[in-house]
C-alpha positions, 0 to 999 in steps of 0.5 A, spaced: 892 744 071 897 750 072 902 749 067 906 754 068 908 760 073 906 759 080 899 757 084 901 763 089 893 763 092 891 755 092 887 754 086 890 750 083 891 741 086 898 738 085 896 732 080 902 727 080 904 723 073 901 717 072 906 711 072 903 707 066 898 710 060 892 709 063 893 706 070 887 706 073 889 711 079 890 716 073 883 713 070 881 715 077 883 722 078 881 724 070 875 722 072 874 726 078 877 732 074 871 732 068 866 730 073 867 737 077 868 741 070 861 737 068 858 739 075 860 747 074 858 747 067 851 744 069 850 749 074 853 755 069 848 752 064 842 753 069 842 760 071 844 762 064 837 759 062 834 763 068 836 769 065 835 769 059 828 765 059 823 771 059 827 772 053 
């Protein structure tokens, strides 16, 4: 979520404002956001467990 400035190199997806407190497209769209976070976490976890094994 950008919040504040400008997106000038496209890292950032436009998320619109929910119409209602936990309106089901809102519910959706979160979903998605944490999914892609828990997915880089995983796969940063991972590789962090690869370099330091030997450890």
């Amino acid at each position: 979520m950008l919040v504040r400035g400008k997106d000038r190199y496209g890292h950032f997806a436009p998320v619109t404002a929910p119409e209602v407190e936990l309106h089901p497209d809102a519910l959706t769209v979160h979903e998605q956001a944490v999914g892609v976070y828990r997915e880089t976490y995983r796969e940063q976890e991972a590789l962090h467990m690869q370099a330091f094994a030997a450890e």
